[in-house]
VMD Tcl script that draws the C-alpha trace (Angstrom):
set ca {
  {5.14 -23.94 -24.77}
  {8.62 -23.39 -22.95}
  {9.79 -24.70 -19.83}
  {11.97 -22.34 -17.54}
  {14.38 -23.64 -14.79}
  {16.98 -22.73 -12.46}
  {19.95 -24.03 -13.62}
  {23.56 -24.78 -11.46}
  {24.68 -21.25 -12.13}
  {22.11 -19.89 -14.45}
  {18.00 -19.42 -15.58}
  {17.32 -21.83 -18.54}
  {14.59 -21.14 -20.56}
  {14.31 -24.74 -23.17}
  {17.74 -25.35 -21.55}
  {19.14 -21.83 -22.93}
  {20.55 -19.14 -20.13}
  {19.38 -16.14 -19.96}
  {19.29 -13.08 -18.01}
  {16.24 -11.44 -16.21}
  {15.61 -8.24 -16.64}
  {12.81 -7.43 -14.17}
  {11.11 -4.31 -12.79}
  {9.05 -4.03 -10.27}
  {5.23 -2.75 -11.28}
  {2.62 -3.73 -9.00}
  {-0.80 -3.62 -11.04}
  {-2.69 -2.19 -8.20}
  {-1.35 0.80 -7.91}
  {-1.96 1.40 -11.69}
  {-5.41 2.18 -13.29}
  {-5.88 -0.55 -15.69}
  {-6.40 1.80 -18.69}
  {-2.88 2.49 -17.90}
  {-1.25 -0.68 -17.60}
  {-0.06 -1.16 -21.35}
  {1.74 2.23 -21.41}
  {3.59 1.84 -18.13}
  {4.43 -1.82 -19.55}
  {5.86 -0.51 -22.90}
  {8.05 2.29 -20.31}
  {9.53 -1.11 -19.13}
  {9.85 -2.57 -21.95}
  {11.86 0.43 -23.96}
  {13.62 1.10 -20.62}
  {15.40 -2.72 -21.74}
  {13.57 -4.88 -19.41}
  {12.16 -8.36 -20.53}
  {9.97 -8.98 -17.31}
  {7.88 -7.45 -14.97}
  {7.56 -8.50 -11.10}
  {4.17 -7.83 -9.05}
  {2.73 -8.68 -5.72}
  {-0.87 -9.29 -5.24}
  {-2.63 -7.96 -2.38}
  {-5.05 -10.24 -0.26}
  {-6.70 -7.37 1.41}
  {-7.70 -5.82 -1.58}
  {-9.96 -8.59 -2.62}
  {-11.09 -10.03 0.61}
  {-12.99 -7.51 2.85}
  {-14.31 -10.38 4.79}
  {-14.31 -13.93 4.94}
  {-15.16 -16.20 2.03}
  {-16.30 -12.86 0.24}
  {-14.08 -12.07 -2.53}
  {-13.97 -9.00 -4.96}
  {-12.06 -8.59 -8.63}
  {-9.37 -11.27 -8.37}
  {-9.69 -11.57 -11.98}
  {-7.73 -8.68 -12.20}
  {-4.83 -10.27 -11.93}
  {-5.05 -12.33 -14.22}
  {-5.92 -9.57 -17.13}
  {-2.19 -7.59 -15.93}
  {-0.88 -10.90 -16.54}
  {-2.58 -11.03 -19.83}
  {-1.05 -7.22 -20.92}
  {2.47 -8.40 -19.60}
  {1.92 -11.40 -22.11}
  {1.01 -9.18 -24.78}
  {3.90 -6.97 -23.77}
  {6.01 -9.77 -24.58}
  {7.94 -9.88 -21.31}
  {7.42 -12.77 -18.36}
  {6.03 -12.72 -15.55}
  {7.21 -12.88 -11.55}
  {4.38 -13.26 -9.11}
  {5.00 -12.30 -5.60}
  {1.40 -13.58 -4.55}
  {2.30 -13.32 -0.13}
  {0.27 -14.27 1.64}
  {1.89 -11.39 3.34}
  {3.69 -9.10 0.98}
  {4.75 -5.78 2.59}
  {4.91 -3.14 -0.40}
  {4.15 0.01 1.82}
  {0.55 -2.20 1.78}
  {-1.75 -1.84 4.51}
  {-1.28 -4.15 6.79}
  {1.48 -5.89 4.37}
  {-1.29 -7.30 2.29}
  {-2.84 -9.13 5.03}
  {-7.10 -8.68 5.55}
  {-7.56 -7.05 9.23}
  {-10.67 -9.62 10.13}
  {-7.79 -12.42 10.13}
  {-4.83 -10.06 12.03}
  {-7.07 -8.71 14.44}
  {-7.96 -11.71 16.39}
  {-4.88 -14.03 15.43}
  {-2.05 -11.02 16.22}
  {1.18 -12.36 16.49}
  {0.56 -16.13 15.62}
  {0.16 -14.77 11.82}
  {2.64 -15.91 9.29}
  {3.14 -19.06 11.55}
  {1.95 -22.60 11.12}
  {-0.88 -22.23 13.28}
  {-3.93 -23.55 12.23}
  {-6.27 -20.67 12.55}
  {-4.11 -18.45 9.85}
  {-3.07 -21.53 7.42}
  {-6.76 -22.51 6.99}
  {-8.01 -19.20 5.38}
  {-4.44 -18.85 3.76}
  {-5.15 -22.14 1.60}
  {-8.65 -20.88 0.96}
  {-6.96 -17.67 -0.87}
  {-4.32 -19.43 -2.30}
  {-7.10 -22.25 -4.09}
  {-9.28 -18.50 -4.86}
  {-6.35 -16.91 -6.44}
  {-3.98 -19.05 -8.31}
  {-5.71 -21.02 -10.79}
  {-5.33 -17.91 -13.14}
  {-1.47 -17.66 -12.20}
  {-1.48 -21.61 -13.05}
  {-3.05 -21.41 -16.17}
  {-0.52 -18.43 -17.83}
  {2.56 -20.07 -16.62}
  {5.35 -20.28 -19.23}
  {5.05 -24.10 -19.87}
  {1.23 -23.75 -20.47}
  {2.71 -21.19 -23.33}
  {1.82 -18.00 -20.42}
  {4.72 -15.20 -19.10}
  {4.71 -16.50 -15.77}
  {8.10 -17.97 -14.70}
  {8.79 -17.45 -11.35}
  {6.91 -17.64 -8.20}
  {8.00 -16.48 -4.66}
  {7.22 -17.99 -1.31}
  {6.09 -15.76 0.73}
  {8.25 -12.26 1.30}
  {11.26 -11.19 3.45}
  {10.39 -14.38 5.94}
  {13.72 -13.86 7.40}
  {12.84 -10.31 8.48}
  {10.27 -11.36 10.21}
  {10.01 -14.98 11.57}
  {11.97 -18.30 11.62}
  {9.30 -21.03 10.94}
  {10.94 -22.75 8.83}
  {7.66 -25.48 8.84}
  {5.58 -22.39 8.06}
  {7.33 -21.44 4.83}
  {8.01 -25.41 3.50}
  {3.81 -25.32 4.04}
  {3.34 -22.35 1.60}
  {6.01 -23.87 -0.80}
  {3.93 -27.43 -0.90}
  {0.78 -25.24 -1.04}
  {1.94 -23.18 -4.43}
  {2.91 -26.83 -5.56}
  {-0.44 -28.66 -4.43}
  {-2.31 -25.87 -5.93}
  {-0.64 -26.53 -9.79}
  {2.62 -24.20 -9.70}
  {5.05 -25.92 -11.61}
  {7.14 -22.75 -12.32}
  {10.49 -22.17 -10.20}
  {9.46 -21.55 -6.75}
  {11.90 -18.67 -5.05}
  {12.69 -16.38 -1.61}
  {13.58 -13.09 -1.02}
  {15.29 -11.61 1.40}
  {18.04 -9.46 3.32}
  {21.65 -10.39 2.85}
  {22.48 -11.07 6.26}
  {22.90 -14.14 7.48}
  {20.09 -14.43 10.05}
  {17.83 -13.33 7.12}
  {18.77 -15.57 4.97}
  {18.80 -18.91 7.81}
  {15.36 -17.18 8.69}
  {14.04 -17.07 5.25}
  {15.26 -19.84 2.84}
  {13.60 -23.11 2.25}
  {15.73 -26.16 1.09}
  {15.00 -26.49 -2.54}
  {14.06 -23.66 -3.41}
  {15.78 -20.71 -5.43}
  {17.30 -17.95 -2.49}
  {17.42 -14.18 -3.66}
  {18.83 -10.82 -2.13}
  {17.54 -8.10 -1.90}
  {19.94 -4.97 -1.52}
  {19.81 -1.05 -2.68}
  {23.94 -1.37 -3.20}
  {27.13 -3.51 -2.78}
  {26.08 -6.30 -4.81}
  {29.28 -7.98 -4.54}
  {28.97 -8.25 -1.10}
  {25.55 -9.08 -1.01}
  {26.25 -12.13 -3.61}
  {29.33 -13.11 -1.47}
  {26.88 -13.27 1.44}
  {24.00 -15.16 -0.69}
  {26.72 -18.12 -1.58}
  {27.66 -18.57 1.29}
  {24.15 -19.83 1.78}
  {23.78 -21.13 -1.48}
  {27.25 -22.50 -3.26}
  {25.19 -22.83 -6.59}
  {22.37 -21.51 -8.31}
  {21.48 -18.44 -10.45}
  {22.17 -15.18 -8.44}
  {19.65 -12.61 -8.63}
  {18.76 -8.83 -6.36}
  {14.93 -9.56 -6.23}
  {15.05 -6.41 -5.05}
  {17.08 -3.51 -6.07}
  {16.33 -0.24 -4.46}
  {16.80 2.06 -6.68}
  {14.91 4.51 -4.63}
  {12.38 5.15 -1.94}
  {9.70 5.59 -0.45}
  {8.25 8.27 2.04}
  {6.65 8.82 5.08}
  {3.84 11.81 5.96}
  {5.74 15.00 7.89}
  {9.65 13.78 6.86}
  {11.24 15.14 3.47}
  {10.73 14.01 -0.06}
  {13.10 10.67 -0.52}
  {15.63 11.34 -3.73}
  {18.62 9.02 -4.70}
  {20.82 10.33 -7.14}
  {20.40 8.85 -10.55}
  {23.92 8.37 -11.59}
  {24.59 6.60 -8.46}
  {21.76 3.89 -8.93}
  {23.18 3.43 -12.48}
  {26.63 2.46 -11.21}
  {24.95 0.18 -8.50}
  {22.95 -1.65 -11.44}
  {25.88 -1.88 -13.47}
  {27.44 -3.53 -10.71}
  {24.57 -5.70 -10.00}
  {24.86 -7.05 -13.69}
  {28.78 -7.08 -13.72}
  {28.65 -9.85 -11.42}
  {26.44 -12.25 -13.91}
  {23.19 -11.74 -11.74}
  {19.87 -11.43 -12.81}
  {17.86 -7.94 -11.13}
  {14.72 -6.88 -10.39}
  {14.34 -3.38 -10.53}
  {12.25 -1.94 -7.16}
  {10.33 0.09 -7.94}
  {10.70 0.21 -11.76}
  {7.19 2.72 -11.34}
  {5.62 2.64 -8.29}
  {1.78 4.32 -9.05}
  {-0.09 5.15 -6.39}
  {-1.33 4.45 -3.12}
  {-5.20 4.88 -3.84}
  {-8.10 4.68 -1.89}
  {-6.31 5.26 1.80}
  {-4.10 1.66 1.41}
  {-0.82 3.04 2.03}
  {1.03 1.17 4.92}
  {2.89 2.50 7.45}
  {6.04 2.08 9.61}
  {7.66 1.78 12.78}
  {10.75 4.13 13.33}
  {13.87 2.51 15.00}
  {16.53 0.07 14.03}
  {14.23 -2.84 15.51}
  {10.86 -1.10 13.97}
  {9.13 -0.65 17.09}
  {9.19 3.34 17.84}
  {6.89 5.87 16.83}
  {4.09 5.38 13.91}
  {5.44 6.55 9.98}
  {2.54 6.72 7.78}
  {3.18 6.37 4.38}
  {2.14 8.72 2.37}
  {0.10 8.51 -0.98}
  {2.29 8.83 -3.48}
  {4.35 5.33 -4.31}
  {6.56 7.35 -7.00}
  {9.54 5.76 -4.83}
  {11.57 8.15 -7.03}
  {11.79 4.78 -9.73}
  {12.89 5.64 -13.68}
  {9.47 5.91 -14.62}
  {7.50 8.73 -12.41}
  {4.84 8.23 -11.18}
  {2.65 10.09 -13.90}
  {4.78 7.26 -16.53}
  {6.92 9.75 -17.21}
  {10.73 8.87 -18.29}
  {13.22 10.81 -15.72}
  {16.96 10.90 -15.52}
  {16.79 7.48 -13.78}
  {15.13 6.18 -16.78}
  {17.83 7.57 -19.10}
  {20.92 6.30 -17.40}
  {18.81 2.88 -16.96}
  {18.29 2.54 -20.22}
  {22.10 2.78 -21.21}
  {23.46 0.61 -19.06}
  {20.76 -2.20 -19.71}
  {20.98 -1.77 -23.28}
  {24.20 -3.60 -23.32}
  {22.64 -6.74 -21.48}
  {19.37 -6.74 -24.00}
  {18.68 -9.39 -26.52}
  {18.61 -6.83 -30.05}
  {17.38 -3.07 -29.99}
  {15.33 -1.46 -27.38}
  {11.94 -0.59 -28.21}
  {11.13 3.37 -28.66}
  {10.19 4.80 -25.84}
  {6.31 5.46 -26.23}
  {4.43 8.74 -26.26}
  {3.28 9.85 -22.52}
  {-0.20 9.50 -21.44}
  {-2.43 12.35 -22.45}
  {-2.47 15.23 -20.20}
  {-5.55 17.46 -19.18}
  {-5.67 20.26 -21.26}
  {-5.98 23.35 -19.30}
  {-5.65 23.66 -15.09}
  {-9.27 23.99 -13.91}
  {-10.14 25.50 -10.76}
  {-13.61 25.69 -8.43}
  {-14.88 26.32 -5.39}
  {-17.51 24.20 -3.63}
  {-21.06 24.01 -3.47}
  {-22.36 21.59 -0.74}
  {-20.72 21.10 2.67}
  {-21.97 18.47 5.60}
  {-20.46 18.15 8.89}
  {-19.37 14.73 9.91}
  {-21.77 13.85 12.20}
  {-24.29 13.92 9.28}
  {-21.92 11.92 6.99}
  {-22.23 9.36 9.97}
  {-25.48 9.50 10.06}
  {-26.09 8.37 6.75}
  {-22.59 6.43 5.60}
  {-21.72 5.26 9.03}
  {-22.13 1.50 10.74}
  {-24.37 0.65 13.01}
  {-23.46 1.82 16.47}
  {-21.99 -0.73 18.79}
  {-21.71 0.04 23.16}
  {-19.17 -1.54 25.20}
  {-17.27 -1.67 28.46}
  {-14.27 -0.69 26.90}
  {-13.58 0.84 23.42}
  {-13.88 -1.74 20.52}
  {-10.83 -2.18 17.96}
  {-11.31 -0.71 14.44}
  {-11.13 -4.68 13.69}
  {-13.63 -5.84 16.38}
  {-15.68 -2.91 14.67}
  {-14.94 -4.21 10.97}
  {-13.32 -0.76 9.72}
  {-10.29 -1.43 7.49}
  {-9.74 1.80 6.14}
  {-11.50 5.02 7.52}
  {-12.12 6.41 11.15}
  {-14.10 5.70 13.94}
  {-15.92 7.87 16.66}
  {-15.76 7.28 20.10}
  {-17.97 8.86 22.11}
  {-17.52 8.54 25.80}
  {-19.41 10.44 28.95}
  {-17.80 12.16 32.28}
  {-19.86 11.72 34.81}
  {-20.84 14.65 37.03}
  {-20.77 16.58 38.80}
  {-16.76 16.49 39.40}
  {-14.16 18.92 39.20}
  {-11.83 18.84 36.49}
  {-8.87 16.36 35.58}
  {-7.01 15.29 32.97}
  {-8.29 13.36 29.84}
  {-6.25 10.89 27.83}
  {-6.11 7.36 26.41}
  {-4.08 4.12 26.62}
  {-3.53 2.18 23.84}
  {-4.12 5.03 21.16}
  {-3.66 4.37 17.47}
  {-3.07 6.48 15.58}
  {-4.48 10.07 15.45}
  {-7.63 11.02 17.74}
  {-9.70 14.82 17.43}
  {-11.50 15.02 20.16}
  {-14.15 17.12 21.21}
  {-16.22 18.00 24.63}
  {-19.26 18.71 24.39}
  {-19.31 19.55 20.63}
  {-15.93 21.91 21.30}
  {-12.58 21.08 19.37}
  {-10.39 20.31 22.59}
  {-7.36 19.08 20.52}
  {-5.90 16.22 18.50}
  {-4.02 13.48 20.86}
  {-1.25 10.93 18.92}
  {0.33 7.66 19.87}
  {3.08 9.86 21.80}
  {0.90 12.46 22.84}
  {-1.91 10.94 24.49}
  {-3.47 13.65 27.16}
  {-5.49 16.69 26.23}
  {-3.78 19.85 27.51}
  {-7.00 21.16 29.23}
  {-8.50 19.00 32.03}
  {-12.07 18.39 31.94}
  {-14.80 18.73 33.87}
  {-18.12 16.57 34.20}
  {-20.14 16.10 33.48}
  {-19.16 15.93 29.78}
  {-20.12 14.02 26.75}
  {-16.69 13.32 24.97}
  {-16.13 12.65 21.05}
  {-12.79 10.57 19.75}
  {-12.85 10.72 16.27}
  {-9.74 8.54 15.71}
  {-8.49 7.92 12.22}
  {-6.21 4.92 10.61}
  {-3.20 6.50 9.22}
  {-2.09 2.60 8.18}
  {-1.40 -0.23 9.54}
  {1.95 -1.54 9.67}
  {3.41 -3.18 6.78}
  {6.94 -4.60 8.06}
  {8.44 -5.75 11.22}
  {7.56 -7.00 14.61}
  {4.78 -4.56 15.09}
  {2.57 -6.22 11.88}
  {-0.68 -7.31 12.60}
  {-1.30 -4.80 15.79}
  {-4.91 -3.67 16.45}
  {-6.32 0.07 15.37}
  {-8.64 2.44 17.02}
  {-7.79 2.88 20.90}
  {-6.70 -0.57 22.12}
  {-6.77 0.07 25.80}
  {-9.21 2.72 27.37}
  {-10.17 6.35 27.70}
  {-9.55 7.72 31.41}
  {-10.37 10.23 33.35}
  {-7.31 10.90 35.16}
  {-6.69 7.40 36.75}
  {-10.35 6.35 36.21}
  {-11.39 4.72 33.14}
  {-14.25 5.54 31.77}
  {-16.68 2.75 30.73}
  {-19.67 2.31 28.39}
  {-18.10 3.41 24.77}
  {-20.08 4.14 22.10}
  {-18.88 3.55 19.02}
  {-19.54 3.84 15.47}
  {-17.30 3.36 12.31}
  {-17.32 5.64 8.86}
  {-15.35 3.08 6.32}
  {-13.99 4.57 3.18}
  {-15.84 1.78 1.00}
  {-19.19 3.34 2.48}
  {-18.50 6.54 -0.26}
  {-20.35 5.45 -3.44}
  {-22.04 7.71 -5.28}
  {-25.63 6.13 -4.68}
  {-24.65 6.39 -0.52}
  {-23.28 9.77 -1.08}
  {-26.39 11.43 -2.72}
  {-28.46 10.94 0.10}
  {-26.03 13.04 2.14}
  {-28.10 16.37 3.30}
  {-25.64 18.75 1.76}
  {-25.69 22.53 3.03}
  {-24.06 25.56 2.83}
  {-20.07 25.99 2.89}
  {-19.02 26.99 6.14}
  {-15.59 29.37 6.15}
  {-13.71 26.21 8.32}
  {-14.46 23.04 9.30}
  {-14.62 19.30 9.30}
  {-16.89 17.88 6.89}
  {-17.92 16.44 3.48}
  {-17.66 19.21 1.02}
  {-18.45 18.74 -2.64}
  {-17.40 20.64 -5.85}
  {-17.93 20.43 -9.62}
  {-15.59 21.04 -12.60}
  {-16.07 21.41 -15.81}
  {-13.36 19.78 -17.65}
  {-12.99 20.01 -21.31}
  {-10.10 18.09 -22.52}
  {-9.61 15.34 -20.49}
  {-6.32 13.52 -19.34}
  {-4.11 12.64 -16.08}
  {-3.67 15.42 -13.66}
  {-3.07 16.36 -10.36}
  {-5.17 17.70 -7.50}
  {-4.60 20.31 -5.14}
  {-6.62 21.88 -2.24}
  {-4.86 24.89 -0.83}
  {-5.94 25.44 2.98}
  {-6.82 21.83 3.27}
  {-5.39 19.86 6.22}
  {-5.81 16.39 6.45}
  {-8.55 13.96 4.71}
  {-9.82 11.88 1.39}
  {-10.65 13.16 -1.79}
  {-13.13 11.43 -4.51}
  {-13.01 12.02 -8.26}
  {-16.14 10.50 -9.96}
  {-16.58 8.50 -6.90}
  {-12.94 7.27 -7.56}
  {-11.13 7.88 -4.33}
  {-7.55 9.36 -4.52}
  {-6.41 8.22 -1.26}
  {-5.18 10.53 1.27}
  {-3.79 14.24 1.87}
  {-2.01 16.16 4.50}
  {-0.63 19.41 4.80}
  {2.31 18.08 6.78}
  {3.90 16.55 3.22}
  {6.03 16.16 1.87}
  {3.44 15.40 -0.72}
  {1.18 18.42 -1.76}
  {-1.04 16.89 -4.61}
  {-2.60 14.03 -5.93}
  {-2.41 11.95 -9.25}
  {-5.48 11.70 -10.65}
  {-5.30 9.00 -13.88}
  {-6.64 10.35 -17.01}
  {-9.21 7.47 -16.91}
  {-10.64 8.81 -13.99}
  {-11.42 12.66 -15.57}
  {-14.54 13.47 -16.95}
  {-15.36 15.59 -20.37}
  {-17.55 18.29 -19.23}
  {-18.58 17.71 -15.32}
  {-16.61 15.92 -13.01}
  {-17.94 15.89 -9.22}
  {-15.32 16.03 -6.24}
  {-15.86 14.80 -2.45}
  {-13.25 16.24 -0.01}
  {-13.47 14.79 3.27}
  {-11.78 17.10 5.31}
  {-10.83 15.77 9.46}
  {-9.32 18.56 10.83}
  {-10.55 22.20 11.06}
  {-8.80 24.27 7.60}
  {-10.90 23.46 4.48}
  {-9.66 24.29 1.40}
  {-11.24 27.48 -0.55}
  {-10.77 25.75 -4.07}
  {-10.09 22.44 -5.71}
  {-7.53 22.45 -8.78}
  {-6.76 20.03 -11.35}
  {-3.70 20.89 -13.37}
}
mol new
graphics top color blue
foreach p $ca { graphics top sphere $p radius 0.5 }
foreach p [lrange $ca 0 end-1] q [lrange $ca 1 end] { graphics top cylinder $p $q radius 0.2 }
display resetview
């Protein structure tokens, strides 16, 4: 057993300072056959710890009813055996590029804006997580002879909010719930950030892509004494679907980390790797210096350009990394460890089953719902997936414009069964008017929800109406197709037909793989959609990029048949599917 605490100007670990060493590697976005080789990259790469967040939303599709949380506790268990600590970054909100920043959508949808406050109706299901969740961070902390040694309160508060009650509230519920390791914040250094954001008596950390001197100079002004530490380094980024591929030049990052650790902090490296944004839960942002403009999906990929790709790979990053931190390590670095294995030979095939999407509705679809006005994709219960709206024109009447209020975020719509376009947040009015009467189909897709800023926890789906020119149009049928509805028993008893040349649909394809391993995944010709491996879903592509394929984990491949689902929403379908 060891005790770890924050010291007057350092981290004591049995009253001994040391440095921390961290890198950011959030579990979920890692196959777990793949944790302990992405934990040995950090580990030869000359870090001694490992930060993560934890994701409410990935465990709690509704209320009360939870899914693996274990996991969490088994990546703690392979940092452990990793021999590095631990930092857990546990939210309730989180950010990450996460859908929704980690929060469920049945508790933003009706609470909005009065999340992440000390209201009531969010702090009750917020304790009942917390009591779900952190008995297995409790019980590997470092004085219980665990990695875990730090724990963080909340995330980027100050970017967000300035209830200070709120925050002291999650602080005395880590403590009430047996967290006995350091308790820490992290945010911006900027002094409304950091008034917003810190809680007296507990450890206050920066987070900063460059001038650490500066950013320290700001942080002590806050906080005379203490350890310093960059909770966050950026040491690259992220990016968004239709904008170019985000690249920060290695050598650069290197001097920033040197500088970082020339000024006696502690770092966390973020990302150290990223992984991947599976199964559609990549966030999204809001463009503008106040992050409130136009939507920014994320895309799929969370390689965030980090030292360690994200196929594990080392890249120059890595390299120039590993130099500079090998002068701050306790002893030798480890050797770096053999990559992953690879897929053998590129395979390539063209599919065999196609169904259009009104007959993947009819089978994997919710119940349909009618209203007065268009339901929310959270008063419907969709998280991740689309949702058609299906609205009539009444007749006869001449034609007029068609649009909608309150649209969010991409809607193809047709009239009377004919593709009439696809409307957007900032493009809301089809450029044909239409006549009546008409039956009229929204299918309107999530492309995330907002992770960070003042626009979290806003509603999906059309939030205000569908009108024909200034009339709205009332009695909305609608009917939700959620991405967790594709499992492979559901999926069977789709009535698949033959390929059509075009189209939206479900299309299915088989490859024979003999020597399995990680690859990627193309579909040249597709436009925007899902894809499933083994009923494993890949998360999202586009044909906007910047990203053209996805990273399929070796786990995930198949020797000898290995079936595909591409669920294509726009018209161009892809002739093939590769694996390289």
């Amino acid at each position: 057993m060891s005790t770890f605490a924050v010291g007057d100007e350092d981290f004591l670990l049995d009253g001994r300072p040391v440095r921390l060493l961290s890198g950011a590697l959030h579990y979920f976005r890692v196959h777990e056959g793949l944790w302990e080789h992405r934990l040995g990259m950090l580990r030869a790469m000359g870090l001694n710890c490992v930060e993560t967040y934890v994701p409410w939303n990935l465990y709690a599709p509704e209320p009360g009813r939870y899914g693996d949380v274990d996991e969490l506790g088994r990546f703690l268990d392979a940092v452990a055996r990793a021999g590095m600590w631990a930092i857990v970054r546990p939210g309730p909100y989180i950010c990450a590029e996460w859908e929704n920043g980690g929060l469920p959508q049945w508790l933003t949808g009706p609470l909005g804006r009065r999340v992440r406050t000390r209201d009531p109706e969010f702090l009750a299901p917020v304790a009942a997580w917390f009591r779900r969740l952190l008995p297995q961070v409790v019980e590997r902390q470092v004085d219980r002879g665990g990695p875990v040694i730090l724990v963080q309160v909340e995330n980027e508060y100050g970017s967000y909010g300035s209830d200070l009650a709120y925050l002291q509230w999650v602080a005395q519920l880590l403590r009430d719930c047996g967290v006995s390791v350091p308790l820490f914040t992290s945010d911006g250094p900027e002094d409304h950030m950091l008034t917003g954001g810190s809680v007296p008596g507990v450890l206050a950390t920066a987070n900063f892509g460059s001038g650490a001197r500066e950013g320290f100079a700001t942080l002590r002004r806050h906080r005379p004494s203490g350890p310093l530490m960059c909770m966050e380094f950026w040491c690259g980024w992220f990016d968004h679907w239709g904008t170019g591929h985000a690249v920060r030049d290695a050598a650069e990052a290197a001097e920033a980390l040197r500088e970082i650790l020339e000024c006696g902090a502690s770092v966390n490296l973020y990302m150290a790797h990223g992984g991947t944004n599976f199964a559609g839960r990549a966030g999204a942002n809001r463009s503008g210096e106040l992050h409130d403009g136009a939507l920014l999906p994320t895309v799929t990929s969370y390689d965030y350009d980090a030292p360690v790709d994200e196929a594990g790979l080392p890249t120059e990053k890595f390299r120039l990394f590993r130099e500079v931190l090998a002068g701050y390590a306790e002893g030798p670095l480890p050797e770096v460890p053999e990559p992953p294995v690879r897929l053998s030979a590129p395979v390539r095939g063209g599919f065999e089953g196609w169904a259009p999407l009104e007959e993947v509705l009819e089978v994997l679809g919710d119940e349909e719902s009618v209203a007065p006005v268009p339901p929310t994709f959270e008063e419907l219960g969709v998280d991740r997936g689309l949702v058609r709206y299906r609205v009539s024109v009444p007749g006869p009447r001449q034609p007029y414009p068609l649009g909608v209020t309150g649209l969010r975020d991409r809607a193809t719509v047709y009239v009377d069964g004919v593709l009439a376009g696809v409307l957007e947040e900032e493009d809301d009015r089809l450029a044909e008017p239409v006549a009546g009467p008409a039956v009229v189909d929204l299918w309107v897709e999530s492309l995330g929800r907002v992770n960070y800023g003042p626009r979290l926890a806003e509603s999906k789906g059309i939030t205000g109406g569908v009108r024909h020119e200034r009339q709205y149009l009332h009695g909305v049928r609608a009917r939700g197709l959620r991405l967790d509805a594709f499992e492979a028993a559901a999926v069977g008893k789709v009535p698949f037909g033959a390929v059509p040349a075009a189209g939206p649909g479900l299309y299915r394809a088989v490859l024979d793989v003999s020597g399995a391993g990680d690859a990627v995944l193309r579909l040249p010709g597709a436009t925007r959609g899902f894809v499933w491996v083994n009923g494993f879903c890949l998360g999202r592509y586009w044909a906007v990029g910047p990203q053209d394929s996805l990273f399929v984990p070796g786990p995930v491949v198949r020797e000898g048949a290995n079936e595909v689902w591409v669920l294509e929403l726009e018209g161009a379908a892809a002739a093939s599917v590769e694996l390289a």
